[in-house]
C-alpha positions in Angstrom: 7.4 17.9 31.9 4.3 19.1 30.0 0.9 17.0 30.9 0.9 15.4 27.3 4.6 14.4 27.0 4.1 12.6 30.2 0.9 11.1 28.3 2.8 9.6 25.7 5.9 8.3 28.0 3.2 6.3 29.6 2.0 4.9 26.6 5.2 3.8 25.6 6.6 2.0 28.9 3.6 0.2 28.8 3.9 -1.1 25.4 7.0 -2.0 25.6 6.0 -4.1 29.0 2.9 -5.7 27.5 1.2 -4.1 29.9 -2.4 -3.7 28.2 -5.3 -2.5 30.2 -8.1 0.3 29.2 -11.1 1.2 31.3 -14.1 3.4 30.4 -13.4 6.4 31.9 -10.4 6.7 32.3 -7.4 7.9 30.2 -6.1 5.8 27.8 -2.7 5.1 29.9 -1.2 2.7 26.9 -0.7 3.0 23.0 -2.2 -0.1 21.3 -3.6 -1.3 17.7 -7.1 -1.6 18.8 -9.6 -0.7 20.7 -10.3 -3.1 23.8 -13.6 -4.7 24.4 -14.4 -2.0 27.3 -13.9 0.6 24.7 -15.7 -0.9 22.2 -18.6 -0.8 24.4 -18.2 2.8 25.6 -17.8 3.9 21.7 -21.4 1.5 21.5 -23.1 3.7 24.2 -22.2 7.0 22.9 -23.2 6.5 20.0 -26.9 5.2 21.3 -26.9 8.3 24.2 -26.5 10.5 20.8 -29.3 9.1 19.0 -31.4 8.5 22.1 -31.0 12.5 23.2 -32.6 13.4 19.4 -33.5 10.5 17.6 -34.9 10.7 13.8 -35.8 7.9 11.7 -32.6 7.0 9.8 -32.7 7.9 6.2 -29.6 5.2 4.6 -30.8 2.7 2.7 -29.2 0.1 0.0 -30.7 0.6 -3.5 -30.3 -2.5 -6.0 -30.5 -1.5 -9.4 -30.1 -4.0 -12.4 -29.1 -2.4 -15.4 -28.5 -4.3 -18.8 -28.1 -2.5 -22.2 -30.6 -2.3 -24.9 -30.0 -4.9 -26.8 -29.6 -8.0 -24.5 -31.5 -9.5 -22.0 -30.9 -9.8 -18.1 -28.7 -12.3 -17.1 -30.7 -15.8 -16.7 -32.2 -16.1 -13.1 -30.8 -12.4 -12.7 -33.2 -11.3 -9.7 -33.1 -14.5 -7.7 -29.5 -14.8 -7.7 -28.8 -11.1 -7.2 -31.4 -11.4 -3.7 -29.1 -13.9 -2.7 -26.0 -12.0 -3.7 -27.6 -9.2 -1.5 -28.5 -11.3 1.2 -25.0 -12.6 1.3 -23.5 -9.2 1.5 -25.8 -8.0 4.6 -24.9 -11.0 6.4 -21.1 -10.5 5.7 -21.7 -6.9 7.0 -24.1 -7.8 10.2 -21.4 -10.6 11.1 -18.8 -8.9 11.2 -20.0 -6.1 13.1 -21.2 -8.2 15.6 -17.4 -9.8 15.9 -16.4 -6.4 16.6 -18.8 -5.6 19.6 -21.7 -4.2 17.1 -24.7 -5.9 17.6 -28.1 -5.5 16.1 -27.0 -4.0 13.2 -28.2 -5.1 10.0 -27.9 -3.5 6.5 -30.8 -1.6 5.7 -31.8 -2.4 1.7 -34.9 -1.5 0.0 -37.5 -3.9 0.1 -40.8 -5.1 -1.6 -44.1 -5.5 -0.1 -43.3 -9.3 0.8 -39.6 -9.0 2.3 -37.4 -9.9 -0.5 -34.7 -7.4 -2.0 -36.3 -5.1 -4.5 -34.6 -5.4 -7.9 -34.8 -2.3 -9.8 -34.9 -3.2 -13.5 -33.3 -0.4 -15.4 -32.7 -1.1 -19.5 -30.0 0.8 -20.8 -30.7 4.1 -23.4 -27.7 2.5 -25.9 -25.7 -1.0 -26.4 -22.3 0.3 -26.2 -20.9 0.8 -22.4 -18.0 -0.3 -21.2 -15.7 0.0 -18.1 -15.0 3.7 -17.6 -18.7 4.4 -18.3 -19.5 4.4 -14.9 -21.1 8.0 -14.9 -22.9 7.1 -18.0 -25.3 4.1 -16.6 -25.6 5.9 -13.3 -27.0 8.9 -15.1 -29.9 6.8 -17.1 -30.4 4.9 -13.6 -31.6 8.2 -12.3 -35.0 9.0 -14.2 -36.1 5.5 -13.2 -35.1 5.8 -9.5 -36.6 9.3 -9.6 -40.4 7.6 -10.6 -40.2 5.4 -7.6 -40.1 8.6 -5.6 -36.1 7.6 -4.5 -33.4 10.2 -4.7 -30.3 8.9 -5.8 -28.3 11.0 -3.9 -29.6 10.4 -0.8 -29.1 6.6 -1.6 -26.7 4.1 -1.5 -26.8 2.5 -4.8 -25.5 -1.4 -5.4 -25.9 -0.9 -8.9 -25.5 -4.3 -11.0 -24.3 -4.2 -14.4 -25.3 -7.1 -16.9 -21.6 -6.6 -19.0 -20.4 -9.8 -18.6 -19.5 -12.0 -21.7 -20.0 -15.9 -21.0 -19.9 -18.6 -23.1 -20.8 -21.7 -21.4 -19.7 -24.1 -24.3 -16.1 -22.9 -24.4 -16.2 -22.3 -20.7 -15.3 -18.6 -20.8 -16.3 -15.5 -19.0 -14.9 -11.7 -19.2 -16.4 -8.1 -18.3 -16.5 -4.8 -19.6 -18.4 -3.6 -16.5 -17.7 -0.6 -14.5 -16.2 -1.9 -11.4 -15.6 0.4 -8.4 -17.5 2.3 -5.5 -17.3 5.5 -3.4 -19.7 7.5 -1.2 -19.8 8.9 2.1 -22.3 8.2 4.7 -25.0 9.7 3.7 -24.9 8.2 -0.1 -22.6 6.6 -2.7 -22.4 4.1 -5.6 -20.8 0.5 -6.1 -20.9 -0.2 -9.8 -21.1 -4.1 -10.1 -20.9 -6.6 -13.0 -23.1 -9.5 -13.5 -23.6 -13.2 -15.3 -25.4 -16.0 -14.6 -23.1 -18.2 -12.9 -22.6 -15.5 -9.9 -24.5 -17.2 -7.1 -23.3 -17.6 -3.6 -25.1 -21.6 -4.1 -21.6 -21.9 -6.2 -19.1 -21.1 -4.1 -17.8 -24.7 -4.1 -18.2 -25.4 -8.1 -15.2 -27.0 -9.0 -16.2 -26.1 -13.0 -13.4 -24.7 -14.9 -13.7 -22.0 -16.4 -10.9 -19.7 -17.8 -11.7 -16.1 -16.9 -10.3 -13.3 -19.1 -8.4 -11.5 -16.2 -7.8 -14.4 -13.7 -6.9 -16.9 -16.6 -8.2 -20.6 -15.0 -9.8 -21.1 -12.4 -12.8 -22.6 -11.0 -16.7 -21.3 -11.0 -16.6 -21.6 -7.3 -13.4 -19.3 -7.4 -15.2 -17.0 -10.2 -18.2 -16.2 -7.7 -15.7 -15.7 -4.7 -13.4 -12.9 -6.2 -16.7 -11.3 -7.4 -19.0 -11.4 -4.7 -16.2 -10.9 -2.5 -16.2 -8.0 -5.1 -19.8 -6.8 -4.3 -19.1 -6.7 -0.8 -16.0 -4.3 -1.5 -17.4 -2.1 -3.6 -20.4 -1.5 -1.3 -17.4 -0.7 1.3 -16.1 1.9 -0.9 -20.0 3.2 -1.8 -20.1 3.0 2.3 -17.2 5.4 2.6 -14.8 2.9 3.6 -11.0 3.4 2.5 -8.6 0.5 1.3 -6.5 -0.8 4.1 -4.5 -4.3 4.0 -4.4 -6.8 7.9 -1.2 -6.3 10.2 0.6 -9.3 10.8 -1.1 -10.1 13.9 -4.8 -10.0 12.0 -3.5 -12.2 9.5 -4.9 -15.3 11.2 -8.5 -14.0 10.3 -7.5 -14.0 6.2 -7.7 -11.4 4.6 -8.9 -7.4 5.0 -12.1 -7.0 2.9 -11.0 -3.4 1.5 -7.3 -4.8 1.0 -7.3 -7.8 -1.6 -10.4 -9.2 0.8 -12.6 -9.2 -2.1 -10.5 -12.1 -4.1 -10.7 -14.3 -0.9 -13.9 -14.1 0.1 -15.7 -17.3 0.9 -12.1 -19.2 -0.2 -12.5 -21.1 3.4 -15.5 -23.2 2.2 -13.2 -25.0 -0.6 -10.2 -25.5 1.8 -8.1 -22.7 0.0 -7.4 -20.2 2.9 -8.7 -18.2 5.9 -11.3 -15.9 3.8 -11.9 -12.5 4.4 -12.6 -10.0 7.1 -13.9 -6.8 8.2 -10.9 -5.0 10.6 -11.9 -3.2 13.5 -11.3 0.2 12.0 -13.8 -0.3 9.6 -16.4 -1.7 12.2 -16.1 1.4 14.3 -16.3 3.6 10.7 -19.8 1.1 9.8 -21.3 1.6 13.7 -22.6 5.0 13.4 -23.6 4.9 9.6 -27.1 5.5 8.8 -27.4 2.3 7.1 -27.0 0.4 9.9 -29.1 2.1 12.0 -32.3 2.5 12.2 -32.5 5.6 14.3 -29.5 8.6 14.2 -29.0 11.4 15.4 -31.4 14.4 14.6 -27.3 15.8 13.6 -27.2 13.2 10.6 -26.4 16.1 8.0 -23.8 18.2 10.3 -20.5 18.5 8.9 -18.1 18.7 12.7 -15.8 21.2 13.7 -12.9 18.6 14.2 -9.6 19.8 16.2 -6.8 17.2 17.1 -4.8 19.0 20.1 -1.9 18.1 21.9 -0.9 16.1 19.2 2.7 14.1 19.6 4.0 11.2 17.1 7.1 9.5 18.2 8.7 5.9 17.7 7.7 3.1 19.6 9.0 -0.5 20.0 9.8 -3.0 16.9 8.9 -0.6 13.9 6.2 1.3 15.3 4.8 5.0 14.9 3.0 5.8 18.3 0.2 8.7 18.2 -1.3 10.9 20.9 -3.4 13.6 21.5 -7.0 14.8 22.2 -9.8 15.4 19.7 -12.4 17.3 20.2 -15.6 18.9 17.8 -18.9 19.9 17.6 -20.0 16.7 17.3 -18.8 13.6 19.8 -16.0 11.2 18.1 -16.9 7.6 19.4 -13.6 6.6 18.1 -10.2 8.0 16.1 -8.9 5.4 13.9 -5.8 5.5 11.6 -3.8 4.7 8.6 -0.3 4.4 8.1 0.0 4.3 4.4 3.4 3.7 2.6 4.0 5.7 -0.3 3.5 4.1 -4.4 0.8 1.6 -3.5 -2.2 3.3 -3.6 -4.0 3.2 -0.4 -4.0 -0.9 -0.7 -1.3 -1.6 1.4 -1.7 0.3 4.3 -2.1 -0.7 7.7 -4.5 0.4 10.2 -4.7 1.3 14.3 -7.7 2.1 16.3 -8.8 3.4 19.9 -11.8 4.5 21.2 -11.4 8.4 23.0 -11.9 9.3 27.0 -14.5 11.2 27.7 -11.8 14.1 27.5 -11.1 13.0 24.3 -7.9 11.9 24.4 -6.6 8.7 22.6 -3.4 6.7 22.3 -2.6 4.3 19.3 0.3 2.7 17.9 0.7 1.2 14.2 2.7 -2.1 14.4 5.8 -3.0 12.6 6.1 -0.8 9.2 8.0 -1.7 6.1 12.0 -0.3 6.3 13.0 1.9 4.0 9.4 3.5 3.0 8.2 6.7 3.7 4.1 7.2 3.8 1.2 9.3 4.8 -0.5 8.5 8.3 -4.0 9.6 8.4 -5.8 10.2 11.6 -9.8 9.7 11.4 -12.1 11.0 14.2 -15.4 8.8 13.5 -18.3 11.1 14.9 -21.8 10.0 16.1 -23.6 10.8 13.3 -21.1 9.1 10.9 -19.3 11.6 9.6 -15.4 11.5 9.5 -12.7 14.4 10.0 -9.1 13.6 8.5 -5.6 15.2 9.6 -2.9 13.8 7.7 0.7 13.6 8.3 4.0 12.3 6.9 6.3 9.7 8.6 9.4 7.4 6.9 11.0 4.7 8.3 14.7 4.2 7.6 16.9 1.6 6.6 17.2 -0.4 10.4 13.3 0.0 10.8 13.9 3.2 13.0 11.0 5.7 12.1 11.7 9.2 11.0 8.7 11.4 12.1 11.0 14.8 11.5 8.2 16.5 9.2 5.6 15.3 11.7 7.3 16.8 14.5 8.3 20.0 12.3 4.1 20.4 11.6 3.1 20.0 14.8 5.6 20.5 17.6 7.0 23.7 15.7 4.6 25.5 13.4 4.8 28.5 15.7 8.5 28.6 14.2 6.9 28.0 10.5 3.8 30.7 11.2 6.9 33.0 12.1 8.2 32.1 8.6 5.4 32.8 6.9 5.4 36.2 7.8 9.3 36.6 6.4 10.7 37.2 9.2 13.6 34.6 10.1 15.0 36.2 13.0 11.9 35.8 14.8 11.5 32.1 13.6 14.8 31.3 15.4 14.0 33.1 18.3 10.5 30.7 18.4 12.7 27.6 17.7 15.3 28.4 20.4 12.3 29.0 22.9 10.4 25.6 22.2 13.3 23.5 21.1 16.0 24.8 23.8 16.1 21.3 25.4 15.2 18.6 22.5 18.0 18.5 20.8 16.6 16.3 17.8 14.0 18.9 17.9 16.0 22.0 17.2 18.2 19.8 14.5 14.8 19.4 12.7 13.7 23.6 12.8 17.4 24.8 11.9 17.5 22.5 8.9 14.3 24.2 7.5 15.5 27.8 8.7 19.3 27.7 7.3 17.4 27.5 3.5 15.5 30.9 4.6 19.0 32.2 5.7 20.8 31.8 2.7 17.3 33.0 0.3 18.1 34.1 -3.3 15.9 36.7 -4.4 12.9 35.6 -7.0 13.4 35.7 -10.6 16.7 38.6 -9.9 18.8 37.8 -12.7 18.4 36.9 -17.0 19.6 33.3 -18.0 22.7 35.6 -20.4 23.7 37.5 -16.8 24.4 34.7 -14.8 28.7 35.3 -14.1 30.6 32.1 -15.8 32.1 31.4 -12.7 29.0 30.5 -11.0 28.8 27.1 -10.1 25.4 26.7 -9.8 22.0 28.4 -9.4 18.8 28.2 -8.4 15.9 28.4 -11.6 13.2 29.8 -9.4 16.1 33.2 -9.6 16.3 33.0 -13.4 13.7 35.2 -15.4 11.8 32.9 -17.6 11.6 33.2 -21.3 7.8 32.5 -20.8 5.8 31.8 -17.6 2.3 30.4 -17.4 0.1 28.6 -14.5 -3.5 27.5 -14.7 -4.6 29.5 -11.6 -3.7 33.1 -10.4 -0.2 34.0 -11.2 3.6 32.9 -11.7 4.8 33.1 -8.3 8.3 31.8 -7.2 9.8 31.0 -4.0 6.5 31.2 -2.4 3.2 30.6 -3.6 0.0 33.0 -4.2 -1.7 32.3 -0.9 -1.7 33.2 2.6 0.0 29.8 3.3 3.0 31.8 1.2 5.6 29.4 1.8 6.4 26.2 -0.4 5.5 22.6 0.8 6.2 19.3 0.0 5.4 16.3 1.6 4.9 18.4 5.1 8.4 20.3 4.5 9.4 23.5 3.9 11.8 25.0 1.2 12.7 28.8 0.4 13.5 27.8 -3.8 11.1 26.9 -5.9 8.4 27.8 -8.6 4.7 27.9 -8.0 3.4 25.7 -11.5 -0.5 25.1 -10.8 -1.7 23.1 -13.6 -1.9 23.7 -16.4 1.8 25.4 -16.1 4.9 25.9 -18.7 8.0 27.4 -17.8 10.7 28.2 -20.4 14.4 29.3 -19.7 17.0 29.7 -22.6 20.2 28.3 -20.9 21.9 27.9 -24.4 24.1 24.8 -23.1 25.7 26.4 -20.7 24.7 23.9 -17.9 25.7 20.4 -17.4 23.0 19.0 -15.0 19.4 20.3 -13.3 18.0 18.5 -10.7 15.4 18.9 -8.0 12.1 17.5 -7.0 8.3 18.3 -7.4 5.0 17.7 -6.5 1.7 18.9 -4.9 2.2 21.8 -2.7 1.0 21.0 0.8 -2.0 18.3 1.5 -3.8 19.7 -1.4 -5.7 16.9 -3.4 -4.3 17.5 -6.9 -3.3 15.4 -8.9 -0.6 16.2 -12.0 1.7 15.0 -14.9 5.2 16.5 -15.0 7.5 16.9 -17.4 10.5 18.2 -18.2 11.1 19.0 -22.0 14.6 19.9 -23.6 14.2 22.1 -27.2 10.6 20.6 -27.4 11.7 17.0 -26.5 10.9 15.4 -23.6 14.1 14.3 -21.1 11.9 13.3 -18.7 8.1 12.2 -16.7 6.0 11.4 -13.5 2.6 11.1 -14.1 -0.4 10.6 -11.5 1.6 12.9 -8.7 -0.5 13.4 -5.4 0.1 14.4 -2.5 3.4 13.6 -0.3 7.3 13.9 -1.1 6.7 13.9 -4.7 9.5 13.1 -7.6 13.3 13.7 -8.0 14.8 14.4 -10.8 18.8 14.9 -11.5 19.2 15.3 -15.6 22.0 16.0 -18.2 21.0 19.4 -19.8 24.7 20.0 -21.3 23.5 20.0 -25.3 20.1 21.8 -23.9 19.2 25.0 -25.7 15.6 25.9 -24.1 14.9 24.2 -21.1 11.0 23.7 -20.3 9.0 22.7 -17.3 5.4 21.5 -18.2 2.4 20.2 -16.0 -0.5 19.4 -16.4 -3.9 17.8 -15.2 -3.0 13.9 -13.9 -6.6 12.6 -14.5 -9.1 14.0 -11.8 -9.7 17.8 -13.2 -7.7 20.5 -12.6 -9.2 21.6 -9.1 -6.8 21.3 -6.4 -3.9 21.1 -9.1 -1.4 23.2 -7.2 1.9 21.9 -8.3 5.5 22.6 -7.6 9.1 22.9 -8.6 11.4 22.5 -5.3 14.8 23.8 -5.6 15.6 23.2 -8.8 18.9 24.2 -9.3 21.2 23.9 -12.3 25.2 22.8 -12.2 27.8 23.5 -14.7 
């Protein structure tokens, strides 16, 4: 038995016993959701020998801005109350590290010369902003940060926006504020929204007040879903992800990058548990220059990140387990990870932790997942200097709560068998799979399914829609010469695409028929009615980070949509093309530009 097979048998047993014991210095010999206080400490002291061995000054710092358009005046009280709101938000922050094993760390913000949060008063170029024009403010913020000698992108920016509408005699309050946050660890922005009643003194107003998204609800409730929102935002501006609490962090509240920022502060009027900072996060926050006040003289390194000897299989009640070793060019004080079900965003995921052995190797497990989901698991390494490395792989859990890590295992335990693919030569790739798979199996039911569609491999674009023999059942599009062909980067390219990585992939499988459609793409084919149904799926190819709109367009009318596609299994589609004369394929950019766009047709086939 290989060395890290037996790695992840131990793991299990001792799940499944209860048995949960880690020790610096050792190997992690169990998979658990988090780290244990030993580790905790030993993720503490690397990161402190990095900084001690080449210390710098750390350069992360929270910037408050206030920006309110030309033609009204800040908020009333605005700079008192947004000190306090930014004093609330460190302590959050410096608490909850601390829970976590993280102490003396505290949320470095600009100050003035007598202690107290410096407000940056910015007054807007025009009167007219409004919720997507988040680009827009932060680009007039600029000049003015650039005259106080601060670079904004070097900064973390908590950048208040006074566009909320509140009447205080009909007891009404609404925004058209940007609202959101993103960054890494050396600088970001959290766009904010601002009014006068948003003071952490009100978290137990009982006012009324009937609020244009949340309908009616108190004051006290107002300030907690948006200072709670403050606090979110931030996370994002700090790098931080969504994630949602596993069952057994549920008796804390609520996960502050989840829906944490509507419960914030709820405890203090009896109304529920609050909110909380999970441990993932903690060990993402301990190593980021902004809660430091030394780093490492490393701070703008990017890491060589490798994850080796990496094995995913399914553990006890639900669970995904993961193994392996990471190692770089910088030290990871701990791996973290998120098991994210597809169709919700990144909200509802779930997230495990563990803290590496001085080999590097970790353990981790994810908890009970939803049945009948299938999702994207991303494993973080969290380096000294606060950087992150992600590798992302695919998992589903079927019907009885049994996980299906097939694509995992294809990707890792057998991409000598797909590298043999890639090359054309299937022969080869079932010699590999007979080598490594010989006595799994599962595992060599999981490499024959992908090979037997390379066995049976129509030739590209071989044949006009008119040639096609009336007794033909059905065939493949990607073998049909379009009328017209068109793709927003390099060329039309079918069965494969025009890289090195030539074969097609979706949601980490493999597939011989398909049609490269990189946005923006349109495919025509005359099939004249002589089909009755097309089907197939689409999608992004591989872990690219497009982002499309397909559609699929019937004599210039549209039979059907999925808009917003990203990354992962992607969309099915099974249509009645019977009265179709010209049958189109269309995509297009889904919203974030067209870099990345690469998207794909898999096996579209069409039935009479």
């Amino acid at each position: 038995m290989k060395p890290s097979t037996l790695f992840v048998l131990i793991g299990i047993v001792a799940a499944i016993t209860g048995d949960i014991h880690e020790c610096a210095g050792q190997s992690p010999a169990i998979v658990r959701m988090q780290a244990s206080a030993p580790s905790i400490t030993m993720a503490r002291k690397r990161i402190g020998q990095a900084v001690k061995a080449d210390p710098i000054d750390s350069p992360g710092r929270v910037v408050v801005v206030y920006f309110t358009p030309r033609d009204r005046p800040p908020a009333a009280n605005h700079s008192s109350r947004i000190r306090r709101i930014v004093e609330e938000t460190a302590g959050f922050y410096e608490r909850e590290l601390k829970r976590h094993g993280f102490a003396n760390r505290s949320m470095h913000v600009l100050r003035n010369q007598r202690g107290q949060v410096d407000i940056i008063d910015v007054v807007g170029e025009e009167t007219d902003y409004d919720k997507p024009d988040g680009r827009r403010i932060r680009e007039e913020v600029i000049p003015v940060l650039r005259q106080r000698g601060i670079d904004a992108d070097a900064s973390v920016l908590l950048l208040f926006c006074n566009l909320m509408d509140y009447d205080p005699v009909a007891s009404k309050i609404s925004h058209h504020s940007p609202y959101y946050g993103g960054g890494n660890h050396l600088s970001g922005t959290a766009w904010q929204c601002d009014s006068e009643i948003l003071d952490p003194r009100r978290f137990r107003d009982p006012t009324p007040i009937r609020d244009g998204e949340y309908g009616r609800i108190t004051i006290g409730r107002h300030n907690s879903i948006f200072i709670g929102g403050v606090i979110h935002e931030l996370g994002h501006a700090l790098s931080l992800p969504h994630c949602r609490q596993r069952p057994d962090e549920a008796e804390r509240g609520t996960a502050l990058m989840g829906a944490g920022n509507r419960t914030y502060a709820q405890q203090l009027r009896g109304e529920g548990k609050g909110t909380f900072l999970t441990q993932t996060h903690a060990l993402r926050l301990a190593a980021h220059p902004v809660f430091n006040r030394q780093v490492p003289r490393s701070i703008h390194d990017r890491p060589a990140t490798d994850f080796k000897h990496l094995l995913v299989s399914a553990g006890p009640r639900r669970s995904v387990q993961v193994a392996g070793q990471v190692s770089g060019t910088l030290p990871a004080h701990a791996v973290v990870a998120y098991f994210d079900p597809d169709g919700g965003g990144d909200y509802d995921a779930t997230t495990a932790s563990a803290v590496p052995d001085p080999n590097g190797k970790f353990a981790l497990h994810s908890g009970p997942l939803r049945p009948k989901t299938s999702g994207e698991l991303r494993l973080v390494s969290c380096h000294i200097n606060g950087t992150t490395s992600t590798r992302s792989l695919r998992y589903s859990v079927n019907a009885d709560g049994s996980p299906d890590l097939s694509v995992a295992r294809l990707e890792l335990e057998l991409k000598p068998v797909m590298d043999e693919l890639q090359t054309g030569t299937v022969d080869n790739a079932k010699a590999r799979l007979s080598e490594i798979a010989s006595s799994d199996p599962d595992l060599m039911e999981i490499g024959q399914r992908v090979l037997d569609r390379f066995q049976t491999l129509e030739p590209a674009i071989s044949i006009d829609a008119n040639q096609v023999p009336s007794d033909t059942n059905s065939v493949w599009l990607s073998t049909i010469r379009p009328q017209t062909a068109e793709v927003g980067w390099l060329r039309p390219t079918y069965n494969s695409v025009p890289d090195k990585q030539r074969l097609l992939s979706l949601g980490g499988d493999y597939f011989a028929h398909g049609i490269y459609a990189h946005a923006p793409a349109k495919h025509a084919y005359p099939i004249e009615k002589k089909w009755k149904r097309f089907r197939g799926r689409c999608g992004i190819q591989g872990n690219l980070f497009g982002q499309v709109d397909f559609e699929i367009l019937g004599d210039g009318k549209s039979l059907w949509k999925a808009t917003r596609v990203t990354a992962g299994e992607g969309k099915t589609f099974d249509l009645d093309v019977s009265q179709i004369q010209t049958l189109t394929l269309k995509v297009t950019d889904g919203g974030n530009g067209t870099g990345g766009d690469w998207g794909v047709w898999i096996e579209p086939l069409l039935t009479r």
